[in-house]
KEDREN-571232 format. One record per atom (N, C-alpha, C): residue number from 0; x, y, z; atom name. Coordinates in Angstrom, 2 decimals, padded with zeros to 5 digits. Layout:
N
REC   drenlo        c1        c2        c3   doro
REC      NUM         X         Y         Z     CA
...
This chain:
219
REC   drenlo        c1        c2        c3   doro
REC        0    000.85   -001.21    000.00      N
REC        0    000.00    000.00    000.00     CA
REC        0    000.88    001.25    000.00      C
REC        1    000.93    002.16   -001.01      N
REC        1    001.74    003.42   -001.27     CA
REC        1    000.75    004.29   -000.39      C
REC        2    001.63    005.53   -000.89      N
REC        2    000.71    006.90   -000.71     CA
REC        2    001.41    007.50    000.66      C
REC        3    001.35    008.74    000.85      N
REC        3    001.78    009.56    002.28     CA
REC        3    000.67    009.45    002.83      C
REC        4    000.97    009.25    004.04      N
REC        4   -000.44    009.17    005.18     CA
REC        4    000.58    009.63    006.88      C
REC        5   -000.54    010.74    007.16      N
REC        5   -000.17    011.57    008.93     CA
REC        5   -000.74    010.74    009.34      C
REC        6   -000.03    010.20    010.63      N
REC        6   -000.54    009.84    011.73     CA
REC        6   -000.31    010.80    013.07      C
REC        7   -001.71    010.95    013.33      N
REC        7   -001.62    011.72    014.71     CA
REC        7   -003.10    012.47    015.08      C
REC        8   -003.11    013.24    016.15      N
REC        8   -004.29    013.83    016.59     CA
REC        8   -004.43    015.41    016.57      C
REC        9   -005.04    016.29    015.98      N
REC        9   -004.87    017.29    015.39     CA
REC        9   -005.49    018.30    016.66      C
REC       10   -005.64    017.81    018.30      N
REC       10   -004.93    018.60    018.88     CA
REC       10   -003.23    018.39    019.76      C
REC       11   -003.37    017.23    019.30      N
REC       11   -001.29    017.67    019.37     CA
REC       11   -000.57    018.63    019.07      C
REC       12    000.25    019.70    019.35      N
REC       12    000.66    020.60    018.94     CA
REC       12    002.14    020.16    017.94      C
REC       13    002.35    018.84    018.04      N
REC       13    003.44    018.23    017.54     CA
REC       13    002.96    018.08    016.09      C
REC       14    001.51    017.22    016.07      N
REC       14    000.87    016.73    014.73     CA
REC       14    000.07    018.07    014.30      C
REC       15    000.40    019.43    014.76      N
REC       15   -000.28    020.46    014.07     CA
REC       15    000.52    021.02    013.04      C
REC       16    002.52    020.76    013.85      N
REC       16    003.15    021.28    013.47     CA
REC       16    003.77    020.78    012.00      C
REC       17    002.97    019.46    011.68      N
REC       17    003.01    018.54    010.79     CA
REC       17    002.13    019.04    010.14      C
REC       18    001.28    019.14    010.39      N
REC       18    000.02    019.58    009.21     CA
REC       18    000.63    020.68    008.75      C
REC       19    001.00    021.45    009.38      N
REC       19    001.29    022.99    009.21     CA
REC       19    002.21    023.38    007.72      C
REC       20    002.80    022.30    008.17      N
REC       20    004.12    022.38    006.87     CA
REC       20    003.37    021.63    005.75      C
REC       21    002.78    020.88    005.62      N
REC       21    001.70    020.32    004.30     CA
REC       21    001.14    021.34    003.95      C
REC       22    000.64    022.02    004.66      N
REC       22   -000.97    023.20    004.21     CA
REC       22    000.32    024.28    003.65      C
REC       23    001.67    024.55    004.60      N
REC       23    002.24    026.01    003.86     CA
REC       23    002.67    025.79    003.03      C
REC       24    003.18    024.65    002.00      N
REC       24    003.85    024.13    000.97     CA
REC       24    002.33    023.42   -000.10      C
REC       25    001.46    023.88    000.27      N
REC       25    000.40    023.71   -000.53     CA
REC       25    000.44    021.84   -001.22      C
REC       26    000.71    020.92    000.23      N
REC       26    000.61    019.55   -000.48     CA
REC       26   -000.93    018.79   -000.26      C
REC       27   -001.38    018.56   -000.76      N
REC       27   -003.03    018.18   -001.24     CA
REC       27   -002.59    016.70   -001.01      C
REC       28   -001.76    016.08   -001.42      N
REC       28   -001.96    014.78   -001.89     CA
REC       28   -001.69    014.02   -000.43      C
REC       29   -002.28    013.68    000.38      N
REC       29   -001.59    012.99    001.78     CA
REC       29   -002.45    012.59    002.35      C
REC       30   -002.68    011.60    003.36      N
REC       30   -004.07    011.33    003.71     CA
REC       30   -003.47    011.49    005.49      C
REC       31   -004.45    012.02    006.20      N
REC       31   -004.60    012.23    007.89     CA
REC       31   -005.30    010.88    008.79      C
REC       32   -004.47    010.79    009.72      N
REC       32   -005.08    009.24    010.02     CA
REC       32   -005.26    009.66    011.49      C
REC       33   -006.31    009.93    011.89      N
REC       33   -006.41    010.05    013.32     CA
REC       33   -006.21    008.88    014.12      C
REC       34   -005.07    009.27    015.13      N
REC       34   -004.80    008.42    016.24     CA
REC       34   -004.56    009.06    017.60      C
REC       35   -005.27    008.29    018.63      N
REC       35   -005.37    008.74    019.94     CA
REC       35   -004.44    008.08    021.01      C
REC       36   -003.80    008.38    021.67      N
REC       36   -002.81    008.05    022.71     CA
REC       36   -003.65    007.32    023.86      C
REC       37   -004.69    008.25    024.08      N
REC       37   -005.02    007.68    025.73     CA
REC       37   -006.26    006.38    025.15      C
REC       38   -006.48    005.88    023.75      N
REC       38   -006.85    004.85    023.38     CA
REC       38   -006.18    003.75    023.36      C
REC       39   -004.74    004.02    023.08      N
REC       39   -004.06    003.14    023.00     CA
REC       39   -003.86    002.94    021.41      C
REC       40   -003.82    004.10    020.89      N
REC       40   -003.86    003.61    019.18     CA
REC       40   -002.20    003.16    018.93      C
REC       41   -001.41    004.25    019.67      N
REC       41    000.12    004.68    019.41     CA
REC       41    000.69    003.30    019.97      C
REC       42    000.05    002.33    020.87      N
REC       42    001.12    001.20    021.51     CA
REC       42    000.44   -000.18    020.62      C
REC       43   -000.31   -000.51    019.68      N
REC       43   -000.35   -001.05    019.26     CA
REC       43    001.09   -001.73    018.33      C
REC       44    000.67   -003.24    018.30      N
REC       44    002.00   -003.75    017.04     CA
REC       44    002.29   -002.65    016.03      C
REC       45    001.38   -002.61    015.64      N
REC       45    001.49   -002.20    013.84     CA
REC       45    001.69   -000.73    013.69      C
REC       46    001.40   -000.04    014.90      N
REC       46    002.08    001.30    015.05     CA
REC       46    003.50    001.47    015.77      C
REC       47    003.56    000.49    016.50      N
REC       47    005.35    000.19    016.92     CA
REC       47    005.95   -000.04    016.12      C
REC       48    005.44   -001.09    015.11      N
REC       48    006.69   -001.26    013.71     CA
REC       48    006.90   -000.24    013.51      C
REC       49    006.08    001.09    013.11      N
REC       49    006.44    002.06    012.80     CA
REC       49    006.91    003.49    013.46      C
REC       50    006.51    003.39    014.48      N
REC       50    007.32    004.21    015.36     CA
REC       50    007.57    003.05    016.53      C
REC       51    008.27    003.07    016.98      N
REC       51    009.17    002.37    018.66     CA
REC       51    009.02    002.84    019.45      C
REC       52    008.36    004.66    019.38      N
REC       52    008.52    005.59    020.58     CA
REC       52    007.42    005.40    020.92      C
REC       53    006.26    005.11    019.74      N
REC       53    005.03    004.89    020.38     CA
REC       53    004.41    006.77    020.49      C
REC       54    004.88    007.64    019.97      N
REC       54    004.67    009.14    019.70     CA
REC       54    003.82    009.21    018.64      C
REC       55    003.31    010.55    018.57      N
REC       55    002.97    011.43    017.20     CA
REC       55    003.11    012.55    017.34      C
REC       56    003.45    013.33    016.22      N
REC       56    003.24    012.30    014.22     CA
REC       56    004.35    011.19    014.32      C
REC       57    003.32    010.67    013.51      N
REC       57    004.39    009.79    012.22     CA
REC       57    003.32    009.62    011.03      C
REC       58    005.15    010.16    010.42      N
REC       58    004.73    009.78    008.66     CA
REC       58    004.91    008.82    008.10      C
REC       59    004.19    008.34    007.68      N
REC       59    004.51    007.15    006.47     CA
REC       59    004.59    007.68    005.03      C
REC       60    005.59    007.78    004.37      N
REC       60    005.78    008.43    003.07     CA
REC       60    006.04    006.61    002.29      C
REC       61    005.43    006.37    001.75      N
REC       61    005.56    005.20    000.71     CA
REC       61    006.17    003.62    001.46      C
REC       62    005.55    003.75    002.61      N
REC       62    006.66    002.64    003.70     CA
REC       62    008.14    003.38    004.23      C
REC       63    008.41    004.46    004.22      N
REC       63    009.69    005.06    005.07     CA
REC       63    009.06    006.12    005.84      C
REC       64    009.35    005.39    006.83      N
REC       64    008.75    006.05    008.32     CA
REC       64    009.28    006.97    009.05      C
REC       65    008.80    008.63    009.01      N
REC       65    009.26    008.81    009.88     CA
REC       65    009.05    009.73    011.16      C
REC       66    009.18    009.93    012.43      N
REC       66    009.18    010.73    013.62     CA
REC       66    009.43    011.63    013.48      C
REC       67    009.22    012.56    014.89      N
REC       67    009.81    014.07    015.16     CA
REC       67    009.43    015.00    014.56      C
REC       68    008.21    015.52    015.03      N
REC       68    007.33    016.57    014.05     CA
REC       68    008.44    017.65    013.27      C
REC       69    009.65    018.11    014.07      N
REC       69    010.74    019.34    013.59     CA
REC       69    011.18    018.67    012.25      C
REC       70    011.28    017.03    012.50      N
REC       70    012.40    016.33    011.49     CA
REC       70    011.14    016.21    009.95      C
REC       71    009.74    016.24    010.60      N
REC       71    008.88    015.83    009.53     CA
REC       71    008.72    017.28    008.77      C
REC       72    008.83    018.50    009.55      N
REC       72    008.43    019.49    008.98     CA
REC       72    009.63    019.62    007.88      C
REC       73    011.21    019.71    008.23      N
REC       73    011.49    019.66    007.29     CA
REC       73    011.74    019.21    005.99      C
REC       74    011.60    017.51    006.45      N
REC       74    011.35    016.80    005.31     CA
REC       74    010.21    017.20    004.16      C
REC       75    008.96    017.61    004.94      N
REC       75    008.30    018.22    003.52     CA
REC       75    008.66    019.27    002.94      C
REC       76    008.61    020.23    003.87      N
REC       76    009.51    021.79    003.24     CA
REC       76    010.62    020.92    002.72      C
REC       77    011.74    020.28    002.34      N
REC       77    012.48    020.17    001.40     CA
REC       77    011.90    019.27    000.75      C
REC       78    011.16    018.39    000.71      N
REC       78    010.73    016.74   -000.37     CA
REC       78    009.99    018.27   -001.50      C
REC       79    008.89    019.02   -000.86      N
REC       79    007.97    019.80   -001.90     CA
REC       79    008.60    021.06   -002.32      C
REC       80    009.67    021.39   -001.75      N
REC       80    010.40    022.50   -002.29     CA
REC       80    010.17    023.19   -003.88      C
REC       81    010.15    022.26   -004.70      N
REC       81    010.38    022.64   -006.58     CA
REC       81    008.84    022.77   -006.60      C
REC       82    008.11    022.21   -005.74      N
REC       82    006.80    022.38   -006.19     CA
REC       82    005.75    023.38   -005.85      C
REC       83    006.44    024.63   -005.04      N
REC       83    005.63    025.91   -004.35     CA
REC       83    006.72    026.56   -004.01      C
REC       84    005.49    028.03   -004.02      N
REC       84    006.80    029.07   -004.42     CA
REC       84    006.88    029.50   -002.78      C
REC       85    006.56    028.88   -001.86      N
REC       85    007.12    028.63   -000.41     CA
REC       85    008.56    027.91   -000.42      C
REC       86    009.37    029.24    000.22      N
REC       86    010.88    028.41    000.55     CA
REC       86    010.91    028.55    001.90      C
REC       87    010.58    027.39    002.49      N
REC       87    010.46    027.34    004.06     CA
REC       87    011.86    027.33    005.02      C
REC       88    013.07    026.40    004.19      N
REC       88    014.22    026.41    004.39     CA
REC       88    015.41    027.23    004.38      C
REC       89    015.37    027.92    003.78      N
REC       89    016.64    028.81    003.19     CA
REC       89    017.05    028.51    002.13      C
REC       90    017.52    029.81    001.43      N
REC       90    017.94    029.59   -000.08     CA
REC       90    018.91    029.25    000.33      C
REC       91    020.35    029.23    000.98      N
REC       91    021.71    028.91    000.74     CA
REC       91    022.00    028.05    002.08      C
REC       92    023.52    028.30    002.32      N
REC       92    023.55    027.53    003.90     CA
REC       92    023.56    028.42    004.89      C
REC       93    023.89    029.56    004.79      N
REC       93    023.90    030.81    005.87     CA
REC       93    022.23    030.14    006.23      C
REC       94    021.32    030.87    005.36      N
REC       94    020.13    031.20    005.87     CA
REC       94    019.41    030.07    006.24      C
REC       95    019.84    028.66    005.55      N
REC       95    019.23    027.74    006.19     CA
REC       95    019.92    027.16    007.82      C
REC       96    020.86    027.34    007.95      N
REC       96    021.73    027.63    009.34     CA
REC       96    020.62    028.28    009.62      C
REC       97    020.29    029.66    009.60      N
REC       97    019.98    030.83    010.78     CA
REC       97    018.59    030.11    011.04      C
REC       98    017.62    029.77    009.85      N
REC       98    016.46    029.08    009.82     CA
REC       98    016.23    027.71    011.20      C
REC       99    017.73    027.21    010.87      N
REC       99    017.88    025.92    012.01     CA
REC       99    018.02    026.38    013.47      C
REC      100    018.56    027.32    013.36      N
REC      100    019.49    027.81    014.97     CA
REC      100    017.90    028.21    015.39      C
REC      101    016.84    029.24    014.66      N
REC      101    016.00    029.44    015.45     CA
REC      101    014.86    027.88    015.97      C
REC      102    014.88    027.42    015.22      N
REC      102    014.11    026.38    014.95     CA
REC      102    014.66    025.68    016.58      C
REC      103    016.17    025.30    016.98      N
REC      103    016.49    025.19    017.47     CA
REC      103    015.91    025.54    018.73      C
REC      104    015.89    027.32    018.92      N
REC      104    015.97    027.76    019.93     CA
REC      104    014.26    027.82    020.63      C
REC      105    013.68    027.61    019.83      N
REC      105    012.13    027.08    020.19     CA
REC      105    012.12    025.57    020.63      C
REC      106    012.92    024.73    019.90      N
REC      106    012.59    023.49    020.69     CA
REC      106    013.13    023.49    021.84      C
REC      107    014.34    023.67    022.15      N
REC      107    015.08    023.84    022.95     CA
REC      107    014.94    024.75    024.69      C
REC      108    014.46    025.53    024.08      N
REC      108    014.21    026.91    024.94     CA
REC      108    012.40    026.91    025.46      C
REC      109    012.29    027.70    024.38      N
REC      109    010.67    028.08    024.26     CA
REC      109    009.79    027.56    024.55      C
REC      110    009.54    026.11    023.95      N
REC      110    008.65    025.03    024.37     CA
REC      110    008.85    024.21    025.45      C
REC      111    010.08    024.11    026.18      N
REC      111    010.23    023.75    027.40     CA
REC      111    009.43    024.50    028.41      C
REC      112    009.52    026.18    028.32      N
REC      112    009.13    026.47    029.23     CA
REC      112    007.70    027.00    029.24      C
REC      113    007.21    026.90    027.22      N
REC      113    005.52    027.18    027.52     CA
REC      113    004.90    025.83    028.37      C
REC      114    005.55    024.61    027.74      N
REC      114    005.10    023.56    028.50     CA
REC      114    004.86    023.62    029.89      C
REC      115    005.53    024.02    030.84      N
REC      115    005.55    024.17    031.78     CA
REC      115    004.46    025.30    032.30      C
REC      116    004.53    026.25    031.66      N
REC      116    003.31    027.38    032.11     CA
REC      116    001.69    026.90    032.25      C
REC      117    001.51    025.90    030.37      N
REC      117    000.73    025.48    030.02     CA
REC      117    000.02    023.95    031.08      C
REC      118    001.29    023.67    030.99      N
REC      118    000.79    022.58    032.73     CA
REC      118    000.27    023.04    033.90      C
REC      119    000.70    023.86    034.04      N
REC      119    000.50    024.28    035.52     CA
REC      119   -000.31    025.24    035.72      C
REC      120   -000.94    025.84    034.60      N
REC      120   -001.87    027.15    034.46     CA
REC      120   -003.22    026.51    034.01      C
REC      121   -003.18    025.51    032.92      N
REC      121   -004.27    025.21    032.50     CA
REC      121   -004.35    023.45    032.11      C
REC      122   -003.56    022.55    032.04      N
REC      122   -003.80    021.47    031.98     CA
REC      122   -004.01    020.82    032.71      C
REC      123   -003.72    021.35    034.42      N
REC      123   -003.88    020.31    035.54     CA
REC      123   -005.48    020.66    035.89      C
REC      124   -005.75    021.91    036.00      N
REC      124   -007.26    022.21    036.05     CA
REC      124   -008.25    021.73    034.85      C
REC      125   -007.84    021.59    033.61      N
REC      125   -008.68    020.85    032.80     CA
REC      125   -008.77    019.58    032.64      C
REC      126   -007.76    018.88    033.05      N
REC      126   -007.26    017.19    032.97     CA
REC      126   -007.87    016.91    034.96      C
REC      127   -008.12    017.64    035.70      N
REC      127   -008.12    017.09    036.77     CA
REC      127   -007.16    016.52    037.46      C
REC      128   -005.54    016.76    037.33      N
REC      128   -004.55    015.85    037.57     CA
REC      128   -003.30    016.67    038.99      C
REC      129   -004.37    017.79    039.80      N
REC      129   -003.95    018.10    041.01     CA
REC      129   -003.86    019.76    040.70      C
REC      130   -003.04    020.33    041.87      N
REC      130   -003.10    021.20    042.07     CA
REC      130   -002.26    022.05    041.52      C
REC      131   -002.31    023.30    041.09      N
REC      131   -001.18    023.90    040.19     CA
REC      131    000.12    024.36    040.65      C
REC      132    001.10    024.38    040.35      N
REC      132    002.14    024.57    040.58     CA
REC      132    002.58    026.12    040.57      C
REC      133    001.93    027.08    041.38      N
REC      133    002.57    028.31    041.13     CA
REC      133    003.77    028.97    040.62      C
REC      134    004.30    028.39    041.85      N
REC      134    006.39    028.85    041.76     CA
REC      134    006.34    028.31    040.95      C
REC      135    006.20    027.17    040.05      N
REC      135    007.41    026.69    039.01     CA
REC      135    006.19    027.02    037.73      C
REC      136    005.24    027.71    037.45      N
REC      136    004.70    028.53    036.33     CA
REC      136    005.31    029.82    036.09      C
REC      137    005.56    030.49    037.86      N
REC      137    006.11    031.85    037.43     CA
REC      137    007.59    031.55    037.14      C
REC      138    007.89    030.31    037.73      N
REC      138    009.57    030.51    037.23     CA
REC      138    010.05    030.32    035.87      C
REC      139    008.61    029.56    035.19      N
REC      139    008.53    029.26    033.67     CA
REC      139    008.65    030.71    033.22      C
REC      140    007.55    031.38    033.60      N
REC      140    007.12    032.96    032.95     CA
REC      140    008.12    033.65    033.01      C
REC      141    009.29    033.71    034.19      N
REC      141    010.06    034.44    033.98     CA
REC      141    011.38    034.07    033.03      C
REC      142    011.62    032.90    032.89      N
REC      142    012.67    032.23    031.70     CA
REC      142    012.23    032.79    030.16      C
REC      143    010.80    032.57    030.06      N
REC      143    010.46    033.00    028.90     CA
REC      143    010.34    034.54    028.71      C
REC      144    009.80    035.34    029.65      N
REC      144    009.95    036.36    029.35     CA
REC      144    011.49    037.01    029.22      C
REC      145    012.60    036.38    029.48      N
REC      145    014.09    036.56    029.05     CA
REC      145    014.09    036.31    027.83      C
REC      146    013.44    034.85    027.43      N
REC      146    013.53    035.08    025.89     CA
REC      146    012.99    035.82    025.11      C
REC      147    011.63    035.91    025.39      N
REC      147    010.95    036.88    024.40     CA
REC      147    011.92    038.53    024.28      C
REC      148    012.55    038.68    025.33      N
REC      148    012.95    040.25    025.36     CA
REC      148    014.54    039.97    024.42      C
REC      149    014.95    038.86    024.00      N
REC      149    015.42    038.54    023.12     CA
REC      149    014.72    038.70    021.19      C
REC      150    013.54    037.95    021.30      N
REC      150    012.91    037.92    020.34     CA
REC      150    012.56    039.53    019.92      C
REC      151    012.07    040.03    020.83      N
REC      151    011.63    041.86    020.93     CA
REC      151    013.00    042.25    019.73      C
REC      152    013.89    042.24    020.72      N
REC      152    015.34    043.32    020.30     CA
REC      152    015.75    042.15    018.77      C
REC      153    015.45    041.21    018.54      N
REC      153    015.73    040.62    017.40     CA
REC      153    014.96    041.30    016.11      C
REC      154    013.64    041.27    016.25      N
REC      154    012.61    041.39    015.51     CA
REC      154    012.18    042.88    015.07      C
REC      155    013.28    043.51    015.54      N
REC      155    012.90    045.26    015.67     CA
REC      155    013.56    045.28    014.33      C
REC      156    012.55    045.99    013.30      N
REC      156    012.62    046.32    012.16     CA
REC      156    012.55    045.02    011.32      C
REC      157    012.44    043.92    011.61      N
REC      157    011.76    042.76    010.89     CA
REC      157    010.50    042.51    011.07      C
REC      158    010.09    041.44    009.74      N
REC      158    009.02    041.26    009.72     CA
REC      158    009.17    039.33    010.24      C
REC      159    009.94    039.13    009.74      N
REC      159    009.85    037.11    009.65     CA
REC      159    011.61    037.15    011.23      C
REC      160    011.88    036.13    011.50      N
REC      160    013.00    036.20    012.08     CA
REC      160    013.90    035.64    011.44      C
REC      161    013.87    035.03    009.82      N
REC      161    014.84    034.83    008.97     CA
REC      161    014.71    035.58    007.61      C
REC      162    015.58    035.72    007.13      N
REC      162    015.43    035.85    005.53     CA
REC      162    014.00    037.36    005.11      C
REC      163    013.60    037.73    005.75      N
REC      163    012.62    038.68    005.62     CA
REC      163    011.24    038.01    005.11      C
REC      164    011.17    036.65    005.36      N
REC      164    009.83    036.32    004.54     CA
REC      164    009.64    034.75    005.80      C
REC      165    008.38    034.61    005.69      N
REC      165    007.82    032.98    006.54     CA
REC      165    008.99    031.85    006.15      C
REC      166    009.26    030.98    007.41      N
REC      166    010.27    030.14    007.46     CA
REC      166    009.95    029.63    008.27      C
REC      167    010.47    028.06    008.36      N
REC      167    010.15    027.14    009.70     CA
REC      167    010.58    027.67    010.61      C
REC      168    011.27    028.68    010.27      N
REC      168    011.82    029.27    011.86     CA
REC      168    010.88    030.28    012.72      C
REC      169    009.41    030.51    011.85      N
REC      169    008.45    031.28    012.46     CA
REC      169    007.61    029.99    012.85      C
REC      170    007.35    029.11    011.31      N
REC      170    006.16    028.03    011.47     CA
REC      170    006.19    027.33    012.64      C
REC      171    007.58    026.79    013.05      N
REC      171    007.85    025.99    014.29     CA
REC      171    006.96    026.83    015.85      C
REC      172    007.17    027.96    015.58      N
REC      172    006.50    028.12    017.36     CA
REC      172    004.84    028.42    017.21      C
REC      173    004.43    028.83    016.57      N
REC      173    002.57    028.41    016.28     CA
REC      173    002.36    027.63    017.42      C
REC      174    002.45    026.02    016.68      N
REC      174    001.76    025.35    017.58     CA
REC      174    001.62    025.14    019.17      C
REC      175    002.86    025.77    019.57      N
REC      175    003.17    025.81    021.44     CA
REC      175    002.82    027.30    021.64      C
REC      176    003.16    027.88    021.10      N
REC      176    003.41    029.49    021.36     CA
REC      176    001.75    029.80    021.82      C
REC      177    001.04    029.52    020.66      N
REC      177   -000.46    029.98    020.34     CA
REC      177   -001.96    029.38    022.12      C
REC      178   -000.52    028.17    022.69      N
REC      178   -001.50    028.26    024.24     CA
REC      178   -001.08    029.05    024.88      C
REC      179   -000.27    029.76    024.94      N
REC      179    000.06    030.94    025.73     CA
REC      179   -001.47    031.97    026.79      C
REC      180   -002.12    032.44    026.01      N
REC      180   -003.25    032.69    026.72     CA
REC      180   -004.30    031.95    027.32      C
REC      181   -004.16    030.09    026.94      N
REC      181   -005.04    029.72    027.57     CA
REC      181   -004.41    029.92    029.29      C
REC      182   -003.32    029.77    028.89      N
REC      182   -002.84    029.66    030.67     CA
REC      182   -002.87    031.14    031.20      C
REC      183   -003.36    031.90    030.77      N
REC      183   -002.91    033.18    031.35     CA
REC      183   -001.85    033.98    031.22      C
REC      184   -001.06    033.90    030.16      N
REC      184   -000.21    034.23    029.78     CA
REC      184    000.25    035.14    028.76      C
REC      185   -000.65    035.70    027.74      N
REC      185   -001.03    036.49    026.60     CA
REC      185   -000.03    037.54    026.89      C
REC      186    000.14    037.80    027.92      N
REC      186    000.86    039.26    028.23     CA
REC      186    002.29    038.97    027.83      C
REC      187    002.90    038.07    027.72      N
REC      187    004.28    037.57    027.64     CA
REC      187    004.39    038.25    025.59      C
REC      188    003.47    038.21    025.08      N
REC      188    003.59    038.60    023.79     CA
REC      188    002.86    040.02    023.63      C
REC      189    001.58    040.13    024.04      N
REC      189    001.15    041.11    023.84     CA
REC      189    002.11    042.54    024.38      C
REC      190    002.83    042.59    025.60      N
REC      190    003.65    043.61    026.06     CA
REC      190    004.47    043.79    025.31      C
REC      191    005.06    043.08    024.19      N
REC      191    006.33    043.23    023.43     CA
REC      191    005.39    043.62    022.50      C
REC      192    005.83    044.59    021.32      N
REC      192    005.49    045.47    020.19     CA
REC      192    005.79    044.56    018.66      C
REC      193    007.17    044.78    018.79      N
REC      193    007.82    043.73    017.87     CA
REC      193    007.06    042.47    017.47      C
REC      194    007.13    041.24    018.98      N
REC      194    006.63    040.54    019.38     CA
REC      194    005.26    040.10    018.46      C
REC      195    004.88    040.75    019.21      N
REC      195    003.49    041.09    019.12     CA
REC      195    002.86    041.33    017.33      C
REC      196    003.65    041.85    017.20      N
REC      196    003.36    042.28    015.40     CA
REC      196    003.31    040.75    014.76      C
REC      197    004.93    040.11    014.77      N
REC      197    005.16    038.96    014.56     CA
REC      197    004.18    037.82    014.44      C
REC      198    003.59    037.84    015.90      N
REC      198    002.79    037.03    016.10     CA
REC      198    001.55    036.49    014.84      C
REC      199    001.31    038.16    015.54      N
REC      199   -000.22    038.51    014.11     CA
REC      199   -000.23    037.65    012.75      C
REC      200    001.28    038.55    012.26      N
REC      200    001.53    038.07    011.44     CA
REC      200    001.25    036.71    011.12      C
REC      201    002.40    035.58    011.41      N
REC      201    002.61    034.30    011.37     CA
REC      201    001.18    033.48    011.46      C
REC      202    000.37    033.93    012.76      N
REC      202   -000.89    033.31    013.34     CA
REC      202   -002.16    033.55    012.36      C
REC      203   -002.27    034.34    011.26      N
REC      203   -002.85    034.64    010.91     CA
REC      203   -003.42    034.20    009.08      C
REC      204   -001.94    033.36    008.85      N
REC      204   -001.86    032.36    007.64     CA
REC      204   -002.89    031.34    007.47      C
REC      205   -003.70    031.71    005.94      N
REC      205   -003.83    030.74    005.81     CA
REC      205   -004.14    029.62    005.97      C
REC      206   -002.68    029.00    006.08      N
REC      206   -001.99    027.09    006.17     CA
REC      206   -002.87    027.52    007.84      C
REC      207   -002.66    028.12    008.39      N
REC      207   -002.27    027.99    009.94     CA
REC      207   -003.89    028.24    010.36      C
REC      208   -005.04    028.94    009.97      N
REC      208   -006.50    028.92    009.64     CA
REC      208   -006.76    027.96    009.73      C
REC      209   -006.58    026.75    008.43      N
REC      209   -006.22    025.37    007.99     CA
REC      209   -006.67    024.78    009.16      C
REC      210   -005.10    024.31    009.64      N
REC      210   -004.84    023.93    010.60     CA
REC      210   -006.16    023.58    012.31      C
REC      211   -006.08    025.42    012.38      N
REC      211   -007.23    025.49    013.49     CA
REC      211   -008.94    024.93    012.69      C
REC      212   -009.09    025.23    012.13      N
REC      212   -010.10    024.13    011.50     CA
REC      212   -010.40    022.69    011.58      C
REC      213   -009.27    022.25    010.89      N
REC      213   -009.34    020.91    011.16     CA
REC      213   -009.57    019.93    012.36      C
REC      214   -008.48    020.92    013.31      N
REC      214   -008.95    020.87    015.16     CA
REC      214   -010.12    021.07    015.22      C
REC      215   -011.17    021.91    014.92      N
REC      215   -012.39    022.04    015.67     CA
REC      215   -013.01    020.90    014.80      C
REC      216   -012.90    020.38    013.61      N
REC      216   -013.50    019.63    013.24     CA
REC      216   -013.78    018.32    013.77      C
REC      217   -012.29    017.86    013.99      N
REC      217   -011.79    016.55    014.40     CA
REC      217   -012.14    016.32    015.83      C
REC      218   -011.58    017.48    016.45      N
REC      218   -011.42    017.30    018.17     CA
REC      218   -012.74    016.77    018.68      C
């Protein structure tokens, strides 16, 4: 059996970040396979052959399998490259470097510590799974707000944070960035100007419309 087919649940922010890069590279041809974790879809045999981690996404591109929503995004931004006039990567190696380093600094940085806000502000009260963790939300809020005042002084007089135009290096924080206000947190972007513009910007695509659609559809 050929064909590209997503596996994952389209409120994952991992399997959004997968969709995300299909819808901005305008790929039509792929089929979405909803799978649920707390069903037990992901520990089945036949999804272990294909992932081991037992995670999502995973892609299946023609029987070559693969993980890591960052690693899937770029695989399509480069597999569909010749075929849309979206260059998600960088034209050369400088800019696809700078493209990576940010890409980087969201997985690395950023999403560590929305995670943490996002736990402790709004997932333990919606999941029922105890009491919230004050100190270690504000100690999240304050790590991130170091970064963002990074992002601020970066973004002053830009529009994208690479290359002057949309890049995985914006697409990548959407999907984490965008719970920011469920937890109470909006202010971490809205106070920054720069920031804040950025946001609009990026959040306001399209692909990324798409995306939130499909969530209300599916969810």
């Amino acid at each position: 059996m050929g064909g590209v087919t997503l596996y994952g649940h389209p409120q994952s922010p991992y399997v959004r970040r997968a969709l995300m890069a299909f819808y901005e590279m305008g790929v039509q041809d792929f089929d979405f396979k909803v799978v649920s974790s707390s069903k037990g879809d992901t520990k089945t045999d036949e999804y272990l052959a294909m992932n081991p981690f037992a995670k999502m996404p995973l892609l299946d591109d023609n029987g070559q399998y693969l993980y890591e929503s960052r690693a899937i995004m770029r695989y399509i931004a480069e597999k569909h490259a010749g075929e849309s006039s979206s260059d998600l990567v960088g034209k050369d190696p400088l800019e696809r470097a700078l493209v990576n380093q940010w890409v980087d600094v969201e997985g690395h940085s950023v999403t560590e510590q929305v995670a943490v806000v996002v736990e402790e502000n709004f997932l333990k009260k919606l999941m029922g799974t105890g009491e919230p963790d004050k100190d270690r939300a504000d100690a999240a809020k304050e790590k991130l707000a170091r970064l963002f005042d990074v992002y601020e002084k970066h973004l002053e007089g830009r529009e994208y944070l690479v290359g002057g135009r949309f890049t995985l290096a914006d697409l990548t924080h959407l999907p984490y960035t965008e719970l920011l206000p469920h937890a109470g947190a909006a202010e971490l972007i809205s106070s920054r100007p720069n920031m804040s513009k950025w946001w609009e910007r990026i959040s306001s695509r399209p692909a990324w419309k798409k995306v939130q659609q499909l969530e209300a559809k599916l969810s």
